[in-house]
Backbone as numpy.savetxt, mean C-alpha at the origin, in Angstrom:
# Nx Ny Nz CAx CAy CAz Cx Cy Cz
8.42 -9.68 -3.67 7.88 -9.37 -2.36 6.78 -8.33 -2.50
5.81 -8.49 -1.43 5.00 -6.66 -1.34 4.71 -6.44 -0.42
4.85 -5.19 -0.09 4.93 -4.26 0.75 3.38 -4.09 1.18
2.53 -4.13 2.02 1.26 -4.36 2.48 1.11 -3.02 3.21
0.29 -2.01 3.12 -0.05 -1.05 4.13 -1.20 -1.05 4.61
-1.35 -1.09 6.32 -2.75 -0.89 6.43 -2.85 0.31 7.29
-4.05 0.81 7.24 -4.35 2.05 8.26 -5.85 2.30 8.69
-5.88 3.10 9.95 -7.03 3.52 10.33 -6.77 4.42 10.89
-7.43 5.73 9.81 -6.95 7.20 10.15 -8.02 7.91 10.99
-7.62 8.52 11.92 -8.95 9.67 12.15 -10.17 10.26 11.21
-11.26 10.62 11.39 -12.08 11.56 10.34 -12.70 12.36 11.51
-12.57 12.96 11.92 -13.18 13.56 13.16 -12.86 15.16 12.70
-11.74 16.04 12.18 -11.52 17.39 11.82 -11.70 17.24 10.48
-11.84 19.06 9.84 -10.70 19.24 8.51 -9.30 18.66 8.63
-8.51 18.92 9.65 -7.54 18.81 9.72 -7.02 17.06 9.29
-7.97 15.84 10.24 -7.84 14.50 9.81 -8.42 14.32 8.54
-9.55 15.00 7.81 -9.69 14.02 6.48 -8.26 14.89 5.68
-8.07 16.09 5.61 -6.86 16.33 4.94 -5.55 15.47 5.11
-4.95 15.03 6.58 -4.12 14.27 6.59 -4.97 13.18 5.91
-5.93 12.46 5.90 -6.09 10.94 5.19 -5.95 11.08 3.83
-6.32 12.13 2.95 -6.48 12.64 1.92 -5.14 13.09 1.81
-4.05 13.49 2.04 -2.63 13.06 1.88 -1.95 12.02 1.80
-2.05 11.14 2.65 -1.57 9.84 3.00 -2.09 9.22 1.98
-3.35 8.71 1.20 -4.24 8.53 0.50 -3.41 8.58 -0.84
-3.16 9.81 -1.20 -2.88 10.25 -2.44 -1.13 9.87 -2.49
-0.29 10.15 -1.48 0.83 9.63 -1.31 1.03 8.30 -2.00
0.11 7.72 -0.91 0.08 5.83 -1.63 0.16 5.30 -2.53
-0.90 6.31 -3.30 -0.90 6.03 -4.82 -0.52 6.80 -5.85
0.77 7.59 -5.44 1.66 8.27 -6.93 3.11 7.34 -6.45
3.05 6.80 -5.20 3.80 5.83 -4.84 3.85 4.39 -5.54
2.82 4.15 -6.33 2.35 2.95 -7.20 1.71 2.05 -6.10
1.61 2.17 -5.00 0.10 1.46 -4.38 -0.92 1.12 -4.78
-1.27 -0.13 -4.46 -2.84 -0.24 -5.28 -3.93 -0.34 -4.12
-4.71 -0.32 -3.69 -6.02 -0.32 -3.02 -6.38 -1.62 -2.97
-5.92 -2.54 -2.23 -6.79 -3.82 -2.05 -8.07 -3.44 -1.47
-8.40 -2.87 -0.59 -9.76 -2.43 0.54 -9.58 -0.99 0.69
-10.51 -0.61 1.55 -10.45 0.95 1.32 -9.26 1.20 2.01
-9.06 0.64 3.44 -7.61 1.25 4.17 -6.40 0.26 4.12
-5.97 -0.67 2.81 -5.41 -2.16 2.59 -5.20 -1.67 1.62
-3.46 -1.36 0.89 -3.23 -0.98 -0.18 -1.54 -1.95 -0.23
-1.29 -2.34 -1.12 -0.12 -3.12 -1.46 0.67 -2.35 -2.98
2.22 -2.88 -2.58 3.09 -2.82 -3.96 4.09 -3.71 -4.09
4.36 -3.90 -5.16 5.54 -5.03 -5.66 6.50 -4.21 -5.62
7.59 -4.52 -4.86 8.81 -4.50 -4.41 9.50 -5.72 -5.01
10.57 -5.37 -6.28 11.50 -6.45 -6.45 12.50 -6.97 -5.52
13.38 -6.53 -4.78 14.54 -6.63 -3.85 14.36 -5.91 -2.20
15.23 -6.27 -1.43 15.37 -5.51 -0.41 15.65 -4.22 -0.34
16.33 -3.43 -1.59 16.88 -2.00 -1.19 15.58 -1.38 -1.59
15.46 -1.96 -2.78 13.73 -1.62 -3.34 12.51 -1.28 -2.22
12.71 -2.05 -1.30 11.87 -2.47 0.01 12.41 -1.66 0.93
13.47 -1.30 1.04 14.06 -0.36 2.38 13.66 0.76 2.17
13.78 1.02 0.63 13.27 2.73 0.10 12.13 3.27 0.27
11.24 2.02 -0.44 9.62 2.77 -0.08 9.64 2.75 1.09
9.97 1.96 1.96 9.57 1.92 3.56 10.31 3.27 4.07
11.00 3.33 3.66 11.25 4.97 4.27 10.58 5.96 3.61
10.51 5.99 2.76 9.01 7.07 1.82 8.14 7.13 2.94
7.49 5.89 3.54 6.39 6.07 4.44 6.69 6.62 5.45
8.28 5.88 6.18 8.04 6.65 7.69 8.05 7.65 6.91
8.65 9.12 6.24 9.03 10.11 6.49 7.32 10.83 5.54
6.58 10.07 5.23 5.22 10.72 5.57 3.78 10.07 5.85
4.12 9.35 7.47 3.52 9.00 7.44 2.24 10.00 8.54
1.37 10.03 8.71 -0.17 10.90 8.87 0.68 11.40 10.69
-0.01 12.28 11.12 0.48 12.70 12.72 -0.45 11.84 13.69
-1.60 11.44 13.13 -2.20 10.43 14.08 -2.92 9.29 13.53
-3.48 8.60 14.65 -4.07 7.10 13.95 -3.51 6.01 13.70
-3.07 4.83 13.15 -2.50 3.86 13.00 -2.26 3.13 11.61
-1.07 2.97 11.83 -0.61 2.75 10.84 0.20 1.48 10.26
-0.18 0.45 9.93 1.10 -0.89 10.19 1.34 -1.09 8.86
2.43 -1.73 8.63 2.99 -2.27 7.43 3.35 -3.84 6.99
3.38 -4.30 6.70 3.73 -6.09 6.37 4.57 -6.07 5.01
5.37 -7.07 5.02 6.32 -7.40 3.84 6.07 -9.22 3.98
5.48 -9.57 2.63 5.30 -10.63 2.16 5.90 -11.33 1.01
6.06 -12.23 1.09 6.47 -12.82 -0.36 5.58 -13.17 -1.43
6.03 -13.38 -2.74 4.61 -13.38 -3.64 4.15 -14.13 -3.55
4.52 -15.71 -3.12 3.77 -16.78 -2.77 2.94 -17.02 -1.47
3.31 -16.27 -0.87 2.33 -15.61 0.05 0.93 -15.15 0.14
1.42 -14.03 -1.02 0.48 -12.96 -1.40 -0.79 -13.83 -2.37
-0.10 -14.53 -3.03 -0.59 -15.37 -4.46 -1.61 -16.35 -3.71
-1.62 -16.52 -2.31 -2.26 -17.47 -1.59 -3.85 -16.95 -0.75
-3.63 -15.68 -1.06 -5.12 -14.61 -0.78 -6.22 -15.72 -1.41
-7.32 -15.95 -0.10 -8.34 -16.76 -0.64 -9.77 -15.58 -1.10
-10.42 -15.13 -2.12 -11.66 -14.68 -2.08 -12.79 -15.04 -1.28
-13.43 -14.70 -0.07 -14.66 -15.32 0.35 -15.94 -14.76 -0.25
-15.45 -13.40 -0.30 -16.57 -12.44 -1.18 -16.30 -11.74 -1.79
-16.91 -11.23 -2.98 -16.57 -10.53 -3.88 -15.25 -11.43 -4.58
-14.67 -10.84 -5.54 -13.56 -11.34 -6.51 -12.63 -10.19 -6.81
-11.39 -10.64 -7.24 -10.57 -9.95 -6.96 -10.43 -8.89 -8.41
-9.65 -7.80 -8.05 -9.97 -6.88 -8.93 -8.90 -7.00 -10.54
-9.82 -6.96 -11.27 -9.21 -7.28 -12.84 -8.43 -6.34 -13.70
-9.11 -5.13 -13.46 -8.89 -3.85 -14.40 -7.62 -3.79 -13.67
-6.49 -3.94 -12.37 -5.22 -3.49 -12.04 -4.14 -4.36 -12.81
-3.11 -4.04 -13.47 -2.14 -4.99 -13.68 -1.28 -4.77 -12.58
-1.08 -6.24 -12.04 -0.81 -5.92 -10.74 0.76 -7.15 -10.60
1.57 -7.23 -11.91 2.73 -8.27 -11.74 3.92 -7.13 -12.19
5.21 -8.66 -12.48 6.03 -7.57 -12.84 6.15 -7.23 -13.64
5.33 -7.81 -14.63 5.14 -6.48 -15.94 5.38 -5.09 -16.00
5.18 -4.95 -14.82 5.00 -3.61 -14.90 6.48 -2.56 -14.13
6.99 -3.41 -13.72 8.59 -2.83 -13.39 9.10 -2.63 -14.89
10.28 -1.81 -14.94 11.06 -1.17 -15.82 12.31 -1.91 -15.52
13.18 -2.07 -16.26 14.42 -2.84 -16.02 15.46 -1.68 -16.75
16.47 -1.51 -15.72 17.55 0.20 -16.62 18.72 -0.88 -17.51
């Protein structure tokens, strides 16, 4: 499955680029990857897997602006058509990259 985040934060204070610039950086020590600038996704193996990060977010997610989330399946995901540009190479972006205990 993956976990899809999208957002559109304020930039109007210090105060909003610091919250975006949190949220931002959150995302990605979270293992988020950046599809678009405010379109960032992660592979989630299971549901508890999926319940967890999703609570990572509510409990930081920004004080204003918008914020939505989507949960997809990989065949889903795997079904993203390119119209422009091509998709990005340098991420390993399967489950290679999970750890198994």
């Amino acid at each position: 499955m993956r976990l899809m985040v999208f957002f559109d934060l304020p930039m109007q204070t210090d105060k909003d680029r610091r919250e975006y610039t949190r949220f931002h950086k959150f995302l990605l020590k979270n293992g988020f990857i950046m599809m678009q600038k405010s379109v960032y996704t992660k592979l989630v193996i299971n549901n508890v897997t999926s319940a967890a990060v999703r609570q990572r977010i509510y409990d930081n997610l920004p004080s204003d602006g918008l914020v939505e989330l989507l949960e997809i399946t990989e065949k889903q995901f795997s079904k993203i058509e390119y119209l422009v540009g091509e998709e990005q190479q340098l991420v390993i972006d399967t489950t290679d990259r999970l750890v198994e205990l």
